[in-house]
N, C-alpha and C positions, 0 to 999 in steps of 0.2 A: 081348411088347414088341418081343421083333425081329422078327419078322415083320409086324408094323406098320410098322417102319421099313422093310423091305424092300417090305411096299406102297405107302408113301409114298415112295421113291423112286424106285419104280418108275412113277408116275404123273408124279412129277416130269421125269423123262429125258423121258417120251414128250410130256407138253405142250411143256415145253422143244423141243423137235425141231421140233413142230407151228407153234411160235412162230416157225420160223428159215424151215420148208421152205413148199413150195407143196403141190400134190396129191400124197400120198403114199398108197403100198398100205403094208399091212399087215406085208407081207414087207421092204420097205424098211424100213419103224420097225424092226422086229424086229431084223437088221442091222446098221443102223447105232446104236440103243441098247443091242444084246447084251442082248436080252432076249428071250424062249421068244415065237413065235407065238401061242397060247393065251395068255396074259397080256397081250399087247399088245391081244389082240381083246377081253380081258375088261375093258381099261382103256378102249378105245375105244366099248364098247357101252356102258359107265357114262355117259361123259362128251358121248354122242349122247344117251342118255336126257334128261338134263336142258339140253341145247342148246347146249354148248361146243365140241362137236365137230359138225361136220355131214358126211354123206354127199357126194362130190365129181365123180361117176359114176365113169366105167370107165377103165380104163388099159391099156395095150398087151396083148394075149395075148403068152406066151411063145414060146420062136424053135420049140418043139415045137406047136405049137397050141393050147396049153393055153389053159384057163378064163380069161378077163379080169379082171383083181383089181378087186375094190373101192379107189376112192380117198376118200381122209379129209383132211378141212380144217380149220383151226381157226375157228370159227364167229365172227369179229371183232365181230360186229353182236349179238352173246348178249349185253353187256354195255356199262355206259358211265362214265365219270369223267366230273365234275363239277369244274372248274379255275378258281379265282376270283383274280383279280390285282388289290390295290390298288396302283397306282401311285401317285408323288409328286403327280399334280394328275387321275387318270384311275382308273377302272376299267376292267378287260379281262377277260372272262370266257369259257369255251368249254365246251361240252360233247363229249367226246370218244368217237369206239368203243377196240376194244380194240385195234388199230391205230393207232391215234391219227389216225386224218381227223377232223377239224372238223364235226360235225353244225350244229353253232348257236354263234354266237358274240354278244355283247354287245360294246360298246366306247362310253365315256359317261367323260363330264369328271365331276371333281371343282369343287365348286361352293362359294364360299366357304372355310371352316371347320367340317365337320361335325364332331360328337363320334361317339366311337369308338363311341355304339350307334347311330348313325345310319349307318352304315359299314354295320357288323353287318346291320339290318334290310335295306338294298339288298341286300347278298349275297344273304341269306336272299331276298328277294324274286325274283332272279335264278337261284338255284339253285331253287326251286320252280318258277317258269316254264321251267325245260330238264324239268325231271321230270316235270310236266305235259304235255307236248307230246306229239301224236301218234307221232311216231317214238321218243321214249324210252315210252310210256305200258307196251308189254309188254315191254320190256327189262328187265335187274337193273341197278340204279345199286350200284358194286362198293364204290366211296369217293367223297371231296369228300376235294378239297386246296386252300390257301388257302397264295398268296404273300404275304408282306407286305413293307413296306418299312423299312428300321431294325432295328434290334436284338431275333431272336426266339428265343427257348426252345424249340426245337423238341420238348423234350422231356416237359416241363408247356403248352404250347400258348402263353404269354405272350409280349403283345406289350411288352421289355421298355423300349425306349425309342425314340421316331419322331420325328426332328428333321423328318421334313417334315409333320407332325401335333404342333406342339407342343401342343396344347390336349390331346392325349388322355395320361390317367392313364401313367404309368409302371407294369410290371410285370403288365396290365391279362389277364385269364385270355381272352382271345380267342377259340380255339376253341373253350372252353366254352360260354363266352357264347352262338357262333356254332351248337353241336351243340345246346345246349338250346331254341332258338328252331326251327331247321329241325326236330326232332323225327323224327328218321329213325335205326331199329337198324342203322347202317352204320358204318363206320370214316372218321374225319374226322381228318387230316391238314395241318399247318402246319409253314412254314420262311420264311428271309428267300428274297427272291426269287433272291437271286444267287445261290445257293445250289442251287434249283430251274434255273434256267437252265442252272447247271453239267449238271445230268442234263440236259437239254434236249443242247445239244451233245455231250454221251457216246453218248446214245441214237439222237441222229438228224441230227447237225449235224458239224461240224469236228473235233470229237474221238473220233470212230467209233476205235474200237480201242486209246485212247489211255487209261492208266491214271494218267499225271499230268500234271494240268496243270492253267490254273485261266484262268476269264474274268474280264475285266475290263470294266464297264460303267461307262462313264462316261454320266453323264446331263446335264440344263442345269445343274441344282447338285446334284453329288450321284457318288460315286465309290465301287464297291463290289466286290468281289469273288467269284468260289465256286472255293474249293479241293479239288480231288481227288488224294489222295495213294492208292495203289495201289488204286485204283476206289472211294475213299469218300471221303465229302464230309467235311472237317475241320470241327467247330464250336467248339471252346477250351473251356476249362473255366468261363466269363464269357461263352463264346458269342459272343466276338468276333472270331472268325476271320473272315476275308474284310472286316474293316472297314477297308481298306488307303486309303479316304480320308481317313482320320483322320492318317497317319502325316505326320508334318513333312517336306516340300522347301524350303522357307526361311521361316526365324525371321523374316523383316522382312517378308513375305507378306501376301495380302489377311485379314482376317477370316474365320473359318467359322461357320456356320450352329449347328456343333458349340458354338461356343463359343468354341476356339484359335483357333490362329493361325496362318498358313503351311501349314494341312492341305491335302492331295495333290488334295481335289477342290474346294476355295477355289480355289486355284493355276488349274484348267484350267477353272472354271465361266463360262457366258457373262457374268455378271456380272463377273469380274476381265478375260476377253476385251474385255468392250466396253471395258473403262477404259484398258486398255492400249492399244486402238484408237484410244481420243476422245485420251490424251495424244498418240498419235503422229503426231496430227494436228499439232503444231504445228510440228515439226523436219523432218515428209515428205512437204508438200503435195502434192508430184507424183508420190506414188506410184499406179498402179492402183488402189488401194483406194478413192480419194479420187476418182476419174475423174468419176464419174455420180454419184456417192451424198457424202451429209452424213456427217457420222462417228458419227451417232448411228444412220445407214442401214445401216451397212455391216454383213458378219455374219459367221461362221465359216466359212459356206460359199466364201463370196469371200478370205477368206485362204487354203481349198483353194485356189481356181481361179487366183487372181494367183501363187501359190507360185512357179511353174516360172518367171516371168517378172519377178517384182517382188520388189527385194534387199528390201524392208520389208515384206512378207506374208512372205517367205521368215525371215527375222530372224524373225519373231511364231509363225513355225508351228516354227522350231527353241528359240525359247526354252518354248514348250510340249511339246516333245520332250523337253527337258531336266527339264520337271517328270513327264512318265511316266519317263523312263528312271531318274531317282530313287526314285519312289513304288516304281516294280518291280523295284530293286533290294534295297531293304528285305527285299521279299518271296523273288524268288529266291535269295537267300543263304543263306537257312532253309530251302526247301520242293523246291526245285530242280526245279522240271517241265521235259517234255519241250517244251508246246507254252505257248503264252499269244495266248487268242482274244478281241482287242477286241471291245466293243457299244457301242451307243448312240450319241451326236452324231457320233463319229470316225471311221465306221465310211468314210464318204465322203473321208476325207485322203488317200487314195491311197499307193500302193506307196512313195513316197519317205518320207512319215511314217513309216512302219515301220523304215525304211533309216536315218534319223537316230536314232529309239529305239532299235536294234541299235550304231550308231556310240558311244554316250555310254555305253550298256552296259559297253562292251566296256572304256570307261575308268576305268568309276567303282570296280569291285573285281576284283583278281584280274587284272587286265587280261593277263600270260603264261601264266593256264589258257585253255585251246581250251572253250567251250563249246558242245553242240549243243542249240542252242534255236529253236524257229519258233515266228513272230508271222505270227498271219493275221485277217483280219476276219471276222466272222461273216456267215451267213448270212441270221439270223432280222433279224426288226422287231419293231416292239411288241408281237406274238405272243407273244416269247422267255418272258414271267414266265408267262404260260398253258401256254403249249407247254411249259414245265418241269414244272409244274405238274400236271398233264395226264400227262406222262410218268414222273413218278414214283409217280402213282395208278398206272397199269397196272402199275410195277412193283412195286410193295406187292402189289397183288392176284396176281400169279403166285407172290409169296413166301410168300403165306398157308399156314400148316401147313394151314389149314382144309379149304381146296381140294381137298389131297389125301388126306385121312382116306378 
């Protein structure tokens, strides 16, 4: 038994390594994993045999003349993830190497009102067309992960409740459904999307190196979170963590979708936008907003742009500040991250919206504690639920005890 484990460690360190580095000799693994030469070569002729590792040619001779080492690479292209994202009105799908480059992607509206196996079968149709494909055809497909949107089980696979699919069942076994149709001996993988996003920016985006902190996605209707407390993603014990648009910023608030009232992504949705827009017409005719466009024209984007110049875009984009700097107050006073990475519609408000969200912060609790906290916008677009997605398959598959038996 220990010496099992001592194998399987030992293979662990050195993929590990191979995952970080570029061309490495044999001597360097050795090294830098504090593991014997001979072992290092025995893990590395394993994991060439069956295509994980590949040969990388030659490396420097030594300052003595010596022999050229062999270099060793991890073979990215040996493997692939399969990353399926329903969104609120869209599907976004990709197929990924073990690098995470984008071989193939899908991207297609939602159409109507489908039911949850009409969902279902497009995945499925989608993930068989990446697996089909000449470039995945001699590859290993490692897993499939599937984002969803609303309330999910990540741990029974259930999708347990989707205000933006109210027609689909409650508590619905989804990736079952989803594993039994595709019919493939692989590992299948589901979480809410914000959740997956979270990895997404750990892995490869704004929160590189960063053990807490959490994003927030605000969509057209629709406000959500992924929480990382000391590099793991929180889920509740009702699996509602990250549902931070649910939480109340004012009781006399628009309606939510949810159901309540006053909820944090009601509050900032272009629906309660436009209305506050159409009223302001009446009291602010000569604001910018109002210049060229009807008030039924005008959009979130133009309350960015008039911000710096019109006190009435400026009022609309600080009383919308006021609804995050509430909603993410709730949240940081429990969870206390380092950093907090917006997505979605906001990402475009510019450096001053961040600047009024940190001002209202600073009043709303505790206001004589010093807190170190950074607000930045993301990188990603509507990649981000794939790209998470995507990211978290390669990472399940480097975790697999299996790997290294």
């Amino acid at each position: 038994m220990k010496r099992q484990s001592v194998k399987h460690n030992n293979r662990r360190l050195i993929i590990d390594y191979l995952r970080q580095q570029g061309d490495v000799s044999i001597g360097q693994i050795a090294k830098s994993v504090r593991v014997s030469i001979p072992t290092v070569k025995k893990v590395l002729d394993h994991y060439t045999d069956i295509g994980l590792i590949a040969l990388a040619g030659k490396g420097d001779s030594t300052l003595d003349g010596g022999k050229r080492p062999d270099l060793y690479r991890l073979n990215h292209s040996y493997g692939y993830v399969i990353a399926l994202h329903v969104g609120p009105d869209f599907l976004y799908a990709a197929m990924t190497d073990l690098k995470l480059h984008t071989i193939q992607s899908v991207h297609e509206p939602v159409v109507g009102s489908p039911s949850v196996d009409m969902v279902i079968d497009r995945l499925v149709e989608i993930a068989r067309l990446f697996r089909d494909s000449d470039w995945a055809r001699d590859r290993v497909l490692v897993d499939v992960v599937i984002a969803l949107p609303g309330i999910v089980n990540a741990y029974i696979g259930d999708s347990v409740y989707s205000p933006h699919y109210p027609q689909w069942p409650n508590d619905y076994p989804f990736l079952r459904k989803f594993a039994e149709r595709f019919d493939m001996d692989i590992p299948v993988y589901m979480d809410g999307v914000n959740r997956l996003q979270a990895v997404a920016e750990m892995m490869m985006g704004q929160a590189k190196g960063k053990r807490n902190f959490l994003i927030v996605d605000a969509m057209e209707e629709g406000v959500g979170a992924g929480i990382i407390v000391e590099g793991s993603n929180i889920h509740g014990f009702n699996q509602l963590s990250g549902e931070i648009g649910h939480v109340i910023v004012d009781r006399q608030g628009p309606d939510c979708i949810c159901g309540g009232k006053g909820c944090f992504e009601a509050a900032v949705s272009l629906k309660h936008i436009g209305k506050m827009i159409q009223e302001g017409y009446v009291s602010h005719r000569d604001s910018l907003l109002y210049r060229e466009k009807t008030p039924v024209e005008v959009t979130l984007s133009d309350i960015f742009l008039h911000a710096q110049d019109d006190s009435f875009a400026k009022n609309l984009l600080d009383r919308i500040a006021t609804y995050f700097a509430i909603g993410l107050n709730n949240v940081l006073m429990i969870v206390d991250p380092e950093l907090i990475i917006i997505q979605g519609i906001y990402v475009e408000a510019g450096d001053g919206f961040i600047e009024m969200i940190r001002e209202k912060l600073g009043e709303l609790s505790l206001p004589r504690v010093r807190r170190d906290l950074s607000i930045v916008y993301t990188e990603f677009g509507l990649e981000r639920g794939a790209l998470g997605a995507g990211c978290f398959g390669v990472a399940q598959y480097f975790e697999q005890a299996e790997l290294y038996k």
